[in-house]
C-alpha positions as CSV (number, residue, x, y, z in Angstrom):
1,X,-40.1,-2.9,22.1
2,X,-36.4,-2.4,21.8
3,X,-34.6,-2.1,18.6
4,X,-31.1,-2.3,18.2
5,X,-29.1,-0.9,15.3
6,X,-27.7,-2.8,12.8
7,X,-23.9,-3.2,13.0
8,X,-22.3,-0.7,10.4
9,X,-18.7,0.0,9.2
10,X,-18.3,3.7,9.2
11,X,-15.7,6.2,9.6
12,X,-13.4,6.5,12.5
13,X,-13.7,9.2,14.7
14,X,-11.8,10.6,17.7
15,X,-14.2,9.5,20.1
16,X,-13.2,5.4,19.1
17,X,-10.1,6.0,20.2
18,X,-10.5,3.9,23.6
19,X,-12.3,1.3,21.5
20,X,-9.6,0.7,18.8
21,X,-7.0,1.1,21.5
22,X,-8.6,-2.0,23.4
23,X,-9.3,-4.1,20.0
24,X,-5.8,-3.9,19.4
25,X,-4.5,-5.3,22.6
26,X,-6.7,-7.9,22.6
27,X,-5.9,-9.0,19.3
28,X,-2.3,-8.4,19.3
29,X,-1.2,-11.9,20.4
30,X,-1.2,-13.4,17.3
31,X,-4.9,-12.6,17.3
32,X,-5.0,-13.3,20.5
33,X,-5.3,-11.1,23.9
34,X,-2.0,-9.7,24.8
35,X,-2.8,-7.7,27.7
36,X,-0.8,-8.0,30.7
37,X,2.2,-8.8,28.4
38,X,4.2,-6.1,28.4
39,X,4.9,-3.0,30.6
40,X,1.7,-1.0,29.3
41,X,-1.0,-2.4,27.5
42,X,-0.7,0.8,25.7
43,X,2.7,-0.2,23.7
44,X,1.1,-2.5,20.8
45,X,-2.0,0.4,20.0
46,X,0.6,2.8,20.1
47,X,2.6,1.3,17.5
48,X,0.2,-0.8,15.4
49,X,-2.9,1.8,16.2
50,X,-1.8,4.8,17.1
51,X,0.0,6.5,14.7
52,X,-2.5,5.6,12.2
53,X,-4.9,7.7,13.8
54,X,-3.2,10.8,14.6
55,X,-1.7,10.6,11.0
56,X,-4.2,9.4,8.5
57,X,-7.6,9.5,10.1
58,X,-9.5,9.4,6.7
59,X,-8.2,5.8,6.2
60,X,-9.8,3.9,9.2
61,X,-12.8,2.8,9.5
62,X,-14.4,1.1,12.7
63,X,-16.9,-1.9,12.6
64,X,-19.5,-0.5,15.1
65,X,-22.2,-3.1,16.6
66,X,-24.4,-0.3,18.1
67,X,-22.8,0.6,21.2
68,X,-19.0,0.5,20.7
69,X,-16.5,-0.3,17.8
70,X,-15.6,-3.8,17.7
71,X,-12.9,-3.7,14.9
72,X,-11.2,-1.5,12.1
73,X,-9.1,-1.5,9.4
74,X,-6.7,1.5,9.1
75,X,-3.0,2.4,7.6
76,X,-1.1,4.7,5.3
77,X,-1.4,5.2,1.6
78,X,2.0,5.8,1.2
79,X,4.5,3.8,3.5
80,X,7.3,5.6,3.0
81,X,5.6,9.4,3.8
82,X,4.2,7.8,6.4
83,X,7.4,6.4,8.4
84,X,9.0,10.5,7.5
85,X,5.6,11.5,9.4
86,X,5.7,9.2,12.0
87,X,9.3,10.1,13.3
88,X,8.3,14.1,12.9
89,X,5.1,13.8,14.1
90,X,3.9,10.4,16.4
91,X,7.4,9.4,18.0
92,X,8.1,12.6,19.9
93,X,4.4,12.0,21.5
94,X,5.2,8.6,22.7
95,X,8.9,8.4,22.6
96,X,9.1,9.3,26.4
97,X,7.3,6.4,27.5
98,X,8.7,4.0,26.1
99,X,12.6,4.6,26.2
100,X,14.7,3.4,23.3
101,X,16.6,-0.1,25.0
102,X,20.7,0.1,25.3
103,X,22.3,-1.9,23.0
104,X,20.8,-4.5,20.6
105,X,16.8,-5.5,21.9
106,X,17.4,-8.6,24.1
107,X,13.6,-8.9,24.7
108,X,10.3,-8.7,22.8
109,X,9.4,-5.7,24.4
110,X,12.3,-4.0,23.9
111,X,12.1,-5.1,19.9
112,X,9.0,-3.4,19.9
113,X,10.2,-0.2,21.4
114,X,13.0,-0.4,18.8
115,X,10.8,-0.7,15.7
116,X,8.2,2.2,17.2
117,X,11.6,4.4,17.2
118,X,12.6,3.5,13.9
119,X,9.7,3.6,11.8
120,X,11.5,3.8,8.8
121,X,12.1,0.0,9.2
122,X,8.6,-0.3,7.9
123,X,9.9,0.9,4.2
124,X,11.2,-1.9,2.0
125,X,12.2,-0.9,-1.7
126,X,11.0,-4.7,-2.4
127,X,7.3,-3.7,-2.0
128,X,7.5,-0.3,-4.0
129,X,5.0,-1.3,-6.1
130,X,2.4,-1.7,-3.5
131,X,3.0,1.5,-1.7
132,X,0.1,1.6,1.0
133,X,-0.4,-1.0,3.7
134,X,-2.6,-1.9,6.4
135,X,-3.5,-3.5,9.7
136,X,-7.0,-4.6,10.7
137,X,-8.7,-6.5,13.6
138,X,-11.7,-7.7,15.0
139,X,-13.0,-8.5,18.4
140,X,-13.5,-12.7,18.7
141,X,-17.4,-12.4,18.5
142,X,-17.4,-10.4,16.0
143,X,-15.4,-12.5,13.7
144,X,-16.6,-15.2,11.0
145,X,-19.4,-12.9,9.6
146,X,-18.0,-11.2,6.9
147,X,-17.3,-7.6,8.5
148,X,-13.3,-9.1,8.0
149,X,-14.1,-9.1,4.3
150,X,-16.3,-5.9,4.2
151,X,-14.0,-3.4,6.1
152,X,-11.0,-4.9,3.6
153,X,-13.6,-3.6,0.7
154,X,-14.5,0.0,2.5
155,X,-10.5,0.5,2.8
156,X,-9.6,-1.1,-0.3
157,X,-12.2,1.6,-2.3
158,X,-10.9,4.5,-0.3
159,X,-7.1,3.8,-1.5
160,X,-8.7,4.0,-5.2
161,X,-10.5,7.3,-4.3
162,X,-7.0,8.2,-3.5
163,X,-5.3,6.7,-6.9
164,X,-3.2,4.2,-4.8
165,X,-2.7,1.0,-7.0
166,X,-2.0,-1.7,-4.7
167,X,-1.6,-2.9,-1.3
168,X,0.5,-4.7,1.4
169,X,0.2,-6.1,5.0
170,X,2.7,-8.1,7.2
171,X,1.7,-11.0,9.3
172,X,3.3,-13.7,11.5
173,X,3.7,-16.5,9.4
174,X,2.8,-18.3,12.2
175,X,-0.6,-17.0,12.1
176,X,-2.6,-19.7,9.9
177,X,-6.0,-18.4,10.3
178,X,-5.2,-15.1,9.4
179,X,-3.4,-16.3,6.4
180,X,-6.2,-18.0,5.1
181,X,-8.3,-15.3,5.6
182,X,-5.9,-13.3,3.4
183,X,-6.2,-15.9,0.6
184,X,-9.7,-16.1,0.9
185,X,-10.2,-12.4,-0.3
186,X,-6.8,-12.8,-2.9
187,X,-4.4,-11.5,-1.4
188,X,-0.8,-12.9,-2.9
189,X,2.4,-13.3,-1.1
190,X,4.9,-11.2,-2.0
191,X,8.4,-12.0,-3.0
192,X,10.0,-11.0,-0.2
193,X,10.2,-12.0,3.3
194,X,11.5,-11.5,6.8
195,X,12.0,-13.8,9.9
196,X,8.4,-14.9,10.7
197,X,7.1,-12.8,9.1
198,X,5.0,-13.4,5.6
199,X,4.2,-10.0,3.4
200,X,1.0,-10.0,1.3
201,X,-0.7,-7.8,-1.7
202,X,-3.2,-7.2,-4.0
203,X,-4.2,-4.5,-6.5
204,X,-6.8,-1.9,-4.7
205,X,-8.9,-2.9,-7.9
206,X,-9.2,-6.7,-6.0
207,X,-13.1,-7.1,-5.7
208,X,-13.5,-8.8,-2.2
């Protein structure tokens, strides 16, 4: 008889790489599958995953169903440090493949390539208060369970561990389900705002 292991949320290690890599792509659409959309399917893990990884390691954790990891939460518990690390440390190892655009970004790749090469534009003085920030995502079938809500808690206690009061996250305003998700666990949106794009927090304390 065949037994198959339980699906855990544990630490990431290098060896997820290729699976967090692919969990982002195909959740970067809004939360839905965005590869084929750009040049490299690459660009969106690189920016949204990737420096995450080769900065703070110790803050992501990967949902894993047995046999691969099928989502993660990770981020930075400090936003500020993190964008000085990112342009001294993560942009000279990508920077080459994805040249900064001429002039002002006429395209949405091309406004991506311009926010991975200015990281700093990550840092708002607005959202001081709630220093860290995250990004998490789940593969489709492994959504509506609760792992959402349980990787939130697993990062949520290792920002405490850390002394890190509070949280934030940016998301498409556009993006309804993952906003109610959000509420769901209480989060609160934050006095400030971009273009499309709705910024949320909560206290690390939060029990979720």
């Amino acid at each position: 008889m065949r037994h198959t292991r339980a699906v855990e949320i544990r630490p990431y290690r290098d060896t997820d790489r290729d699976d967090v890599y692919d969990i982002c792509v195909r959740t970067a659409d809004g939360g839905g599958d965005a590869r084929g959309m750009y040049s490299s399917d690459d660009l969106m893990p690189d920016l949204f995953a990737g420096p995450y990884l080769h900065l703070e390691p110790e803050l992501a954790f990967v949902l894993d169903d047995g046999t691969r990891a099928v989502g993660y939460v990770l981020g930075t518990a400090n936003t500020a440090r993190w964008a000085e690390r990112h342009r001294a440390e993560w942009l000279p190892r990508v920077a080459d493949r994805y040249p900064l655009p001429a002039g002002e970004p006429s395209t949405p790749e091309e406004s991506l390539v311009d926010l991975l090469h200015h990281p700093e534009r990550n840092v708002h003085p607005e959202l001081a208060d709630h220093p860290a920030h995250l990004h998490i995502d789940l593969l489709p079938g492994s959504q509506g369970a609760g792992h959402g809500r349980a990787l939130i808690r697993t990062y949520l206690a290792a920002l405490r561990e850390r002394g890190v009061p509070a949280v934030h996250l940016g998301m498409l305003t556009a993006n309804t389900p993952a906003r109610a998700f959000y509420d769901r666990l209480g989060f609160r949106e934050l006095p400030f705002t971009v273009p499309d794009v709705t910024y949320l927090g909560a206290p690390t304390s939060l029990a979720v």
